[in-house]
C-alpha positions as CSV (number, residue, x, y, z in Angstrom):
1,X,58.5,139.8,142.2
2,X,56.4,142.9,142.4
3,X,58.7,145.6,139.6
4,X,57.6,148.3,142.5
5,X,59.0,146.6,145.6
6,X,62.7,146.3,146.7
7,X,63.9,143.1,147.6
8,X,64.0,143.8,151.6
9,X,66.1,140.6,151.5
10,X,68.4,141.8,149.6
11,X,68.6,145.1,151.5
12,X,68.8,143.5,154.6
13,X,72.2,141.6,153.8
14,X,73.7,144.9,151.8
15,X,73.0,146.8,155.5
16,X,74.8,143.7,157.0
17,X,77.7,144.3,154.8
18,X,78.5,148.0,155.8
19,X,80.6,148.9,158.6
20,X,79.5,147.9,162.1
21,X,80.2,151.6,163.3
22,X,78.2,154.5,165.2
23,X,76.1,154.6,162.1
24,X,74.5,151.1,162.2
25,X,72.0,151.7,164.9
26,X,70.3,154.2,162.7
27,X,70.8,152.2,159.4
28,X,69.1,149.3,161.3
29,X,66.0,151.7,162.5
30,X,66.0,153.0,159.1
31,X,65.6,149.4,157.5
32,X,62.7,148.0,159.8
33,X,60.7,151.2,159.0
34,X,61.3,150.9,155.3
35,X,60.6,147.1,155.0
36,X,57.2,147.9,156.7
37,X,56.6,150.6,153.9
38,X,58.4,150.0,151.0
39,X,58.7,152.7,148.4
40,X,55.9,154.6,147.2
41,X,53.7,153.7,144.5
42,X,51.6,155.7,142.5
43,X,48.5,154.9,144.6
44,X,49.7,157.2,146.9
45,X,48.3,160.6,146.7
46,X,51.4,162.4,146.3
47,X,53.2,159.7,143.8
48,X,50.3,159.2,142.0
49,X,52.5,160.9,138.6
50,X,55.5,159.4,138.8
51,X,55.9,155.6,139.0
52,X,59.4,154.9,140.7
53,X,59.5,151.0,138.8
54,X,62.6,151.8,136.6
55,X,64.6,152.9,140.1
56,X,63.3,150.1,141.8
57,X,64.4,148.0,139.2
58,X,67.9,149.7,139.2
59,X,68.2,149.5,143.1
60,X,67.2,146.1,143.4
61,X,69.9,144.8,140.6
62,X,72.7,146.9,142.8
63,X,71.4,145.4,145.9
64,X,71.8,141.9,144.4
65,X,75.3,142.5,143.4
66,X,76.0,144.1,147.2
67,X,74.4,140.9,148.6
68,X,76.8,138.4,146.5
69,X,79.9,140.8,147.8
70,X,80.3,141.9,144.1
71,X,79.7,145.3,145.1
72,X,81.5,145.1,148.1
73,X,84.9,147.1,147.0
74,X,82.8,149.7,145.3
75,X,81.0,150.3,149.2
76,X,83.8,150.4,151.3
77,X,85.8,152.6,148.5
78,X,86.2,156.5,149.9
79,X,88.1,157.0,147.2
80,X,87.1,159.7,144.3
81,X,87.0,158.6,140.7
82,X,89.2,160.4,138.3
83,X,85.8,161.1,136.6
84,X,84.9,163.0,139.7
85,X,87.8,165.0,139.6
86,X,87.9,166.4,136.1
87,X,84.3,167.2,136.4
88,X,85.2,169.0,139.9
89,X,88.6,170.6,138.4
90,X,85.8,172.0,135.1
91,X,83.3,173.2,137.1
92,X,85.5,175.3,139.3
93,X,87.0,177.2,136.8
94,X,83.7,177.8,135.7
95,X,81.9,178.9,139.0
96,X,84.1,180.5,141.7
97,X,83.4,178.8,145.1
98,X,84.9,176.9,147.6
99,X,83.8,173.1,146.1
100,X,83.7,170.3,148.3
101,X,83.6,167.2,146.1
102,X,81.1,163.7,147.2
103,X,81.2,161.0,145.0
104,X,79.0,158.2,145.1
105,X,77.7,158.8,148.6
106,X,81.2,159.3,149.7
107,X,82.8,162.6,150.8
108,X,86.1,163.1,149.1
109,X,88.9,164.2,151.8
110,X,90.9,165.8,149.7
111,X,88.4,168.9,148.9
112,X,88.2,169.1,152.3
113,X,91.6,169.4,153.2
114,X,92.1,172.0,150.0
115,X,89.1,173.9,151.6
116,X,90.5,173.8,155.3
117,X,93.6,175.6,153.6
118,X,91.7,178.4,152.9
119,X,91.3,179.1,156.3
120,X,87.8,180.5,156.4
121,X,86.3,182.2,159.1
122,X,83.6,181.1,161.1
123,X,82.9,178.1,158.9
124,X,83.2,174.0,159.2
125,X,82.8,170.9,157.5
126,X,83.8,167.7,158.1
127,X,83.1,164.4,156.8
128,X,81.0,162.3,160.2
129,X,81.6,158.5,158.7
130,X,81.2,156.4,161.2
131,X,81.3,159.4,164.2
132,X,78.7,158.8,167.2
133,X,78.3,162.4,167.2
134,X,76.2,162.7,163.5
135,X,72.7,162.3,164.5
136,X,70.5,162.9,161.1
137,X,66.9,162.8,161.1
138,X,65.4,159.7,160.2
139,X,62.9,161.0,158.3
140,X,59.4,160.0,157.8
141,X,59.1,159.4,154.5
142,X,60.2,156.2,152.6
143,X,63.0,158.0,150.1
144,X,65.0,159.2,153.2
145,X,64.3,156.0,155.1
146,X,66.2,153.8,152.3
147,X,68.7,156.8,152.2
148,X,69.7,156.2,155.7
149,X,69.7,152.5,155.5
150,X,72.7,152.6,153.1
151,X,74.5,155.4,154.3
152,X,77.2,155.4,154.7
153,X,78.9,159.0,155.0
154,X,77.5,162.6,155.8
155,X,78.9,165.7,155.4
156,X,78.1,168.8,158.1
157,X,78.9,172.4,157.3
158,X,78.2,175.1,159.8
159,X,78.8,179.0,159.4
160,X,79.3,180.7,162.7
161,X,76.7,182.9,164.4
162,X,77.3,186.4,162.8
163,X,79.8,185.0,160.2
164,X,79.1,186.3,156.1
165,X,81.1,183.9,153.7
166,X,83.0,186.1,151.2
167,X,81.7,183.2,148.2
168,X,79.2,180.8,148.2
169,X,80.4,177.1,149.1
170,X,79.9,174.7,146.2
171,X,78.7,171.1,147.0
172,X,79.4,169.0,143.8
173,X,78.0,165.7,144.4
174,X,78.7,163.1,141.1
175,X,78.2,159.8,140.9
176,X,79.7,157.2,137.9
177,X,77.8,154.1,136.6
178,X,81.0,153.2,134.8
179,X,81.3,149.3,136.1
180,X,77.7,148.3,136.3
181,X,74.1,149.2,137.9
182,X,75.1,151.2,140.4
183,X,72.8,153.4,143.7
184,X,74.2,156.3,146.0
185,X,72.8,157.6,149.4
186,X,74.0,161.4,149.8
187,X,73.3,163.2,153.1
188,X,74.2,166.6,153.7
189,X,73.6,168.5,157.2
190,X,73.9,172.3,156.9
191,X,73.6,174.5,160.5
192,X,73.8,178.0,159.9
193,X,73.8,180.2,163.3
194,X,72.3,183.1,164.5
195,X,72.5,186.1,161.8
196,X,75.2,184.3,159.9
197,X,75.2,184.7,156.0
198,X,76.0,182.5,153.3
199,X,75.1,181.2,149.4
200,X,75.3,177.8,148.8
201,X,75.3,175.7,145.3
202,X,74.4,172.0,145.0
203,X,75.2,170.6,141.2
204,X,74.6,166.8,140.9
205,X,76.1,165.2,137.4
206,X,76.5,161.9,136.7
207,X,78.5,159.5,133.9
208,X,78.7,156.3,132.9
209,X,76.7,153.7,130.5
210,X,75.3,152.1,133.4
211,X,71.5,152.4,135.0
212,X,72.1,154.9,137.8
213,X,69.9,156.2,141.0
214,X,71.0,158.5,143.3
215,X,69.1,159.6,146.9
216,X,70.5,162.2,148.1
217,X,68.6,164.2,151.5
218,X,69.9,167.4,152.3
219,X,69.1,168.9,156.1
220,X,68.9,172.7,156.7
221,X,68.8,174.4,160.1
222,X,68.5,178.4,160.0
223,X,68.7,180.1,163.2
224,X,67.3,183.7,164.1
225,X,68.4,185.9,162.0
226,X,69.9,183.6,159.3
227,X,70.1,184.2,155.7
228,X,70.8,181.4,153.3
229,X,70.5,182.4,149.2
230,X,70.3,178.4,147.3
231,X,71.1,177.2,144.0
232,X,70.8,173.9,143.3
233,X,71.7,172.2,139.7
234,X,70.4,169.2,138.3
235,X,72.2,168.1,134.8
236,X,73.1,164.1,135.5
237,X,72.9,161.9,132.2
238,X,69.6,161.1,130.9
239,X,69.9,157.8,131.5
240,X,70.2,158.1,134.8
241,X,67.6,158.6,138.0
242,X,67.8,161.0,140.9
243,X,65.3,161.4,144.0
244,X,66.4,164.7,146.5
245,X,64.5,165.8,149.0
246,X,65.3,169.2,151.4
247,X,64.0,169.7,154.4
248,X,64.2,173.4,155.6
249,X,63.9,174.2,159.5
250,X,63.1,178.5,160.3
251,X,63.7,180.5,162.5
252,X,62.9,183.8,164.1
253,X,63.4,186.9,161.2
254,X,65.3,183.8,158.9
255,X,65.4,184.0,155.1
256,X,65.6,181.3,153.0
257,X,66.0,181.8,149.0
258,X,65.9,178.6,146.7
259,X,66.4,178.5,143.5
260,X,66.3,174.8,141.5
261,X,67.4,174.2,137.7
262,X,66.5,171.1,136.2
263,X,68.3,170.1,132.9
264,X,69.0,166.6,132.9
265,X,68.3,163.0,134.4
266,X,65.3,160.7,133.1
267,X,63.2,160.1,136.2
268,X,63.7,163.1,138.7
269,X,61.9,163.7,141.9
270,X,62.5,166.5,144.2
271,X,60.7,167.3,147.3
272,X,61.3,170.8,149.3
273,X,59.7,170.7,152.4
274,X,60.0,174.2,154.7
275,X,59.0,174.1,158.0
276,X,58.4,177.9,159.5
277,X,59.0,177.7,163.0
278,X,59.0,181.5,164.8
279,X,57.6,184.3,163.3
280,X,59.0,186.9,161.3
281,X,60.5,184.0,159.0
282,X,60.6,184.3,155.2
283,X,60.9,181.6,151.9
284,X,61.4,181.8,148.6
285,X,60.8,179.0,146.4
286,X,61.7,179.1,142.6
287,X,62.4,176.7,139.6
288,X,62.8,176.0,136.6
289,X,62.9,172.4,135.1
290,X,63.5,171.8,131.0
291,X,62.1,168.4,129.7
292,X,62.2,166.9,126.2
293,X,62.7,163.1,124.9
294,X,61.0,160.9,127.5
295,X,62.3,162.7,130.7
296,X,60.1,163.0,133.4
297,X,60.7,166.0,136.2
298,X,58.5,165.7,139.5
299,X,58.8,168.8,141.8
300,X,56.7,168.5,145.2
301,X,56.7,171.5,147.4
302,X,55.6,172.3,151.3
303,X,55.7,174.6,153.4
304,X,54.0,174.6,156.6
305,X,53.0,178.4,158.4
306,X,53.2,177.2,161.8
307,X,53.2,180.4,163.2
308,X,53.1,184.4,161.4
309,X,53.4,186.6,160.6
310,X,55.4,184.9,158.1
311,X,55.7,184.7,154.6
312,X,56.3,182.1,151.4
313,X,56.3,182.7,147.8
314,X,56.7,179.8,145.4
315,X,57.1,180.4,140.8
316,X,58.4,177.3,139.1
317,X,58.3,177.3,135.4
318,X,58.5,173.9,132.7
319,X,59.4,174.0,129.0
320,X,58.4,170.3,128.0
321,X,59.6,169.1,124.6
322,X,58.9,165.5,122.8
323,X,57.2,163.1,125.1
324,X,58.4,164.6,128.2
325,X,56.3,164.6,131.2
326,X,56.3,166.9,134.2
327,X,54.7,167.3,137.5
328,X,54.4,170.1,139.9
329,X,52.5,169.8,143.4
330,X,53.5,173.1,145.7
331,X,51.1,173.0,148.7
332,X,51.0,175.9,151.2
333,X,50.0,174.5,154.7
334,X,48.6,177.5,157.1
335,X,48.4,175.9,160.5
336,X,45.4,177.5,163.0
337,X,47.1,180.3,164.9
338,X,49.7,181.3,162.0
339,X,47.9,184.9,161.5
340,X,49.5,187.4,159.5
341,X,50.8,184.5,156.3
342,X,51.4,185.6,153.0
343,X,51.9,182.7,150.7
344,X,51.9,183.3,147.4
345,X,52.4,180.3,144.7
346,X,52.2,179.9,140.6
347,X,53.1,177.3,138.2
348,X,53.8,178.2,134.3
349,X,54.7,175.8,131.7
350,X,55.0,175.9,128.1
351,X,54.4,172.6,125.8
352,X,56.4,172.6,122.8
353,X,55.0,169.4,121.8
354,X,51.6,168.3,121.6
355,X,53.2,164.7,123.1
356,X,54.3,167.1,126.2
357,X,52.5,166.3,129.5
358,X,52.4,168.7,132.4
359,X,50.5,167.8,135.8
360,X,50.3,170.5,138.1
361,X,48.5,171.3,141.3
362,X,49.3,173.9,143.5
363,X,47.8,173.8,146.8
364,X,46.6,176.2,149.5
365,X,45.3,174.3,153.0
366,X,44.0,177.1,155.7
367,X,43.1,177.0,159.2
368,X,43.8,180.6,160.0
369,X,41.4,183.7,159.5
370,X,44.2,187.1,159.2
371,X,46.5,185.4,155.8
372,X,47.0,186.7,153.1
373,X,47.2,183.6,150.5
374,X,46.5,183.3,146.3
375,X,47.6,180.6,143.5
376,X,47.2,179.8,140.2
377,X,48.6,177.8,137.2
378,X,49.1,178.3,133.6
379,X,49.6,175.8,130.4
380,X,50.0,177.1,126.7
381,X,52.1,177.2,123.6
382,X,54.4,179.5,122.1
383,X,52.1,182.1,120.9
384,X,51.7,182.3,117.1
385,X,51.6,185.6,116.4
386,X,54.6,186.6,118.6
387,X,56.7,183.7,116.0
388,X,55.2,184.9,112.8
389,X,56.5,188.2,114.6
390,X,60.0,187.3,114.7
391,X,60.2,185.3,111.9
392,X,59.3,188.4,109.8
393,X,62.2,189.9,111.6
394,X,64.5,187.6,109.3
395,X,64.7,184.9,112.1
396,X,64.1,181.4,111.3
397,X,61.6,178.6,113.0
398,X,64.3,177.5,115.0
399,X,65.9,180.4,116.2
400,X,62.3,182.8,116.8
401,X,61.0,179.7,119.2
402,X,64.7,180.0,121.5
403,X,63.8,183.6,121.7
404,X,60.9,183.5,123.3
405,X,61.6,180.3,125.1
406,X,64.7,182.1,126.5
407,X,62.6,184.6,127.8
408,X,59.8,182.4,129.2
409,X,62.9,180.6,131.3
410,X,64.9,184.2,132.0
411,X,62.2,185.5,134.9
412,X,63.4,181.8,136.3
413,X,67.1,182.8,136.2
414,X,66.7,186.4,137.2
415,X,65.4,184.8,140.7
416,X,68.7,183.4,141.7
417,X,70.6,185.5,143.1
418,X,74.1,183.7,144.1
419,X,75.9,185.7,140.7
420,X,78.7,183.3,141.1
421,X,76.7,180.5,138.9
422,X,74.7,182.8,137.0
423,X,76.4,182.7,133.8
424,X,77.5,179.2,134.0
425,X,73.3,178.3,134.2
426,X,72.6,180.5,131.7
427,X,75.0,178.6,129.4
428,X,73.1,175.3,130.4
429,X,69.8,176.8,129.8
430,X,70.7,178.0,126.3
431,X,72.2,174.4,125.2
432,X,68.9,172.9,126.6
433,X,66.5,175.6,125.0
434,X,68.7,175.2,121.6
435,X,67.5,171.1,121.5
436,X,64.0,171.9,122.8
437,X,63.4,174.7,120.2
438,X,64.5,172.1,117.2
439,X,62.4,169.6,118.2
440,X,59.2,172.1,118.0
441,X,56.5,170.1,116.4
């Protein structure tokens, strides 16, 4: 067998297996389109960095257990693990929000009902297994195909047109590889009405010895006047693999703020894809992804300037230890007609190691005359002088490279600007930085 190429036998008879509910017709759709495509290999343009082989590997020993019915308790199992809940019960006294808790694709009642007891105005979620009325995009790319294939639950949140939430909602979505190979499909649908408010966290973690991958696809819907302020948290096991992708919908006079922290996993691919809509409409893209050992960290950006005036701005920043490798593609699409675009994109990244490997490529495509568009890209070291600097300060190797490091990553962090997780990230950052900065070769 092909190490790139799911067993579409196997995946076939796991579908079979899941409940014959309102959800089947689209897992079936789903399955015939990704059987035809397969996932992506890296002689596609925009996978030609990462090679997805080790997750391929991982889904197709899961799908071979969920074939044989081995698996079979663990899909049908809404239940959270008790994993799941200290993790939840640690993070929330870390980061105040309102946390609703999915665990391995599923979403856990019981956050739900805590967070229906706090009564909040103008906003709902509810879990939509098996309910005819959850209709999620299909998608048209193969990570979201196989997503929907296997799904099996979705969470929808909506805030209320003209609604501000008082603290952000927290989505913590865990999975546990403590029993064996082990794959998750995670689908989030988020509507916000017109000139509604809100900040919104997303923290994936993982445990277990086990290989791992997790899909998750998150929707997003702003309508006029919307705001939405984003955080979203990657620190899952380095063992473990995780493919996300967003897709962002705008509206007339919507903003849209992103901020992405990458910390852990050890193959991670992210795509954001924004799709401006109506003019007036604004995005903010940043992120900040820390790499050492043999991780590998692939962030793919879009956005598409359908119409202006408009305007996008895009900074991710790497600090690559060891014989990490990183990729960053941010493309900038202005479609013929979008006069008045401002898009605005850079990539920095500092290499601690001469091992380190950083592939970047930002993008700007334009078929408009009146925008205003510029990018760039930058690759270096810790600057020599600036150590010698420090270290004649009294600090040592060690602690002189954390320093500037830490302040490399701080524009990164100064970006987000949901307070509530601010320290909590900082904390994370600093641990990371601490085992980067030691490994300085």
């Amino acid at each position: 067998m092909n190490t790139t190429a799911i067993d579409t036998g196997l995946l076939e008879r796991a579908v079979d297996k899941l409940p014959a509910d309102a959800l089947m017709p689209l897992r079936l759709k789903a399955l015939r389109s990704f059987s035809e495509t397969g996932f992506p290999t890296t002689r596609h343009e925009d996978w030609r960095y990462t090679n997805l082989a080790p997750i391929v590997e991982v889904s197709n020993l899961w799908l071979r257990d969920a074939a044989a019915g081995i698996a079979e308790a663990t899909i049908n199992d809404a239940a959270i693990n008790d994993a799941a809940m200290e993790y939840a019960s640690e993070l929330a006294s870390r980061i105040d929000a309102y946390w609703i808790v999915i665990a391995n694709g599923m979403v856990h009642k019981a956050s739900l009902t805590r967070l229906a007891g706090h009564a909040l105005r103008g906003f709902d979620a509810v879990s939509l297994a098996g309910d005819d009325l959850m209709q999620p995009a299909s998608g048209d790319d193969p990570m979201t195909r196989f997503n929907t294939a296997l799904l099996r639950d979705v969470l929808r949140m909506t805030i209320r047109a003209d609604n501000t939430l008082e603290k952000p909602v927290g989505l913590l979505i865990f999975d546990d590889a403590s029993d064996g190979a082990a794959l998750s499909q995670t689908r989030v649908i988020i509507e916000t009405e017109r000139n509604s408010r809100a900040e919104i966290i997303e923290y994936h973690a993982s445990s277990g010895g086990h290989p791992h991958f997790a899909n998750a696809v998150t929707e997003l819907d702003l309508a006029s006047g919307a705001a939405v302020n984003y955080v979203r948290i990657q620190n899952r096991d380095t063992a473990h693999f995780q493919s996300g992708r967003l897709m962002a919908r705008l509206h007339r006079d919507s903003t849209f703020r992103h901020t992405a922290f990458d910390l852990g996993g050890g193959l991670i691919r992210n795509d954001v894809d924004v799709d401006i809509l109506e003019p007036g409409a604004s995005v903010e893209l940043y992120g900040l992804y820390l790499a050492s050992g043999q991780q590998h960290i692939d962030n793919h950006t879009r956005v598409d300037h359908r119409v202006g005036p408009a305007a996008s701005t895009e900074e991710y920043r790497g600090i690559l230890g060891d014989r990490s490798r990183c990729v960053f593609n941010g493309k900038a699409l202005v479609h013929r007609g979008a006069d008045g675009t401002d898009a605005r994109q850079a990539n920095h990244n500092l290499l601690l190691s001469e091992k380190a490997e950083i592939d970047t490529k930002p993008e700007l495509e334009i078929y408009a005359d009146d925008v205003k568009c510029s990018h760039g890209a930058t690759v270096g070291q810790l600057d020599k002088s600036a150590l010698f600097y420090l270290r004649s300060r009294g600090l040592d190797r060690d602690e002189a490279a954390q320093v500037l490091t830490r302040a490399f990553a701080a524009t990164i962090l100064a970006k987000s600007s949901v307070q509530a997780v601010r320290n909590h990230v900082e904390s994370l950052i600093d641990q990371r930085l601490q085992t980067l900065a030691g490994g300085l070769s």
